[in-house]
C-alpha positions as CSV (number, residue, x, y, z in Angstrom):
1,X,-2.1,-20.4,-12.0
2,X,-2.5,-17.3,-9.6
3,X,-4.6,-17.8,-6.9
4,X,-7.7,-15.6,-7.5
5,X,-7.3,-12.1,-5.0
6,X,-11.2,-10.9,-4.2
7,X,-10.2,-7.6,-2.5
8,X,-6.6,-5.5,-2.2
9,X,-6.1,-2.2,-0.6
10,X,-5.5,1.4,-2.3
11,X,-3.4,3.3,-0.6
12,X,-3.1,6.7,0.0
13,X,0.7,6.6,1.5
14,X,2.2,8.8,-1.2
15,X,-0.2,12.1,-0.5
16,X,0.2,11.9,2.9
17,X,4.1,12.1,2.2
18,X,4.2,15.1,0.2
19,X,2.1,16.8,2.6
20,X,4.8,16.4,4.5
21,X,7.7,16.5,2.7
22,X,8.8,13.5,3.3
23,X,10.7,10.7,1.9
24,X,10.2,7.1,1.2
25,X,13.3,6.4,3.1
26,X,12.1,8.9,5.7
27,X,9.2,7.2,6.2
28,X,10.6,3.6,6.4
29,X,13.1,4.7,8.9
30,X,10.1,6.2,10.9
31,X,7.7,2.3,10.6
32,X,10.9,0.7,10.4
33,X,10.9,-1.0,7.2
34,X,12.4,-1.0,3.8
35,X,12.2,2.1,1.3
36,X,11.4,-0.7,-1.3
37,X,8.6,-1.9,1.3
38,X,7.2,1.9,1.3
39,X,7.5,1.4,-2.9
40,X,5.5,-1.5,-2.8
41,X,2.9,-0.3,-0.9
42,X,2.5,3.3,-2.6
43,X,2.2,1.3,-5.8
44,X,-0.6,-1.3,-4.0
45,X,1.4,-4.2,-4.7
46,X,1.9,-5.0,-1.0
47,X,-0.3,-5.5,1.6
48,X,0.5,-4.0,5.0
49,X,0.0,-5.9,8.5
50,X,-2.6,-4.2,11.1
51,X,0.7,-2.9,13.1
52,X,2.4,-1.8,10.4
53,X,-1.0,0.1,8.9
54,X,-1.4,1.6,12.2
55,X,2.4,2.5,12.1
56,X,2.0,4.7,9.3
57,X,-0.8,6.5,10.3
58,X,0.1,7.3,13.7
59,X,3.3,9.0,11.9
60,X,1.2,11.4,10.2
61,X,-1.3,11.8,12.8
62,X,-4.2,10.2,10.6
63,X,-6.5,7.1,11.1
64,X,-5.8,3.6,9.0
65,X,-8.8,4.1,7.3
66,X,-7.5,7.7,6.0
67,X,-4.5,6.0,4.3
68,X,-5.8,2.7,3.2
69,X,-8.9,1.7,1.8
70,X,-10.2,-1.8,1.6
71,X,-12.1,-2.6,-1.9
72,X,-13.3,-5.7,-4.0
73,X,-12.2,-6.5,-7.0
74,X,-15.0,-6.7,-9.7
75,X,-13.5,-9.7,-12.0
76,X,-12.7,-7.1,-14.5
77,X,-10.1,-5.6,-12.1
78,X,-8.9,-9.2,-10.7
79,X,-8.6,-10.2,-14.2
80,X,-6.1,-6.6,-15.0
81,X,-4.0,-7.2,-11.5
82,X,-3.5,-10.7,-13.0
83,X,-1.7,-9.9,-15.9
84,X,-0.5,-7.0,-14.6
85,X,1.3,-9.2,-11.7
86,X,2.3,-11.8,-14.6
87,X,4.1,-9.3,-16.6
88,X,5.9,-7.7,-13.5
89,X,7.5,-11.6,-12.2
């Protein structure tokens, strides 16, 4: 069974982009990741490190806590990632 997750991020990466007309692969080349990286965390199925958090906002001139926001899961919501994350694997 899935380890139970208490909180997750939302993040606001994909807003930010297209106020800047920029692309996924634009942006990874930027933080130096992955497009598929920048997928997974537009989609809040990946959880970024401090650097690369900071990374990301520094390239659009914004604070961490403009892009991502830090939440907890109700058990309603940890209970929909679940499957959610089951169906997806």
């Amino acid at each position: 069974m899935p380890k139970k997750k208490n909180s997750a991020f939302d993040s606001s990466i994909h807003v930010y982009r297209a106020m800047k007309r920029m692309t996924q692969q634009e942006l990874a080349n930027r933080v130096g990741v992955s497009r598929q990286t920048i997928i997974q965390l537009e989609r809040n199925k990946y959880n970024p490190s401090l650097l690369l958090a900071h990374d990301i906002a520094d390239v659009f001139g914004v604070t961490i806590e403009d892009i991502f926001t830090f939440k907890k899961l109700t058990d309603n919501e940890n209970s929909t990632e679940q499957m959610n994350d089951s169906k997806e694997n």
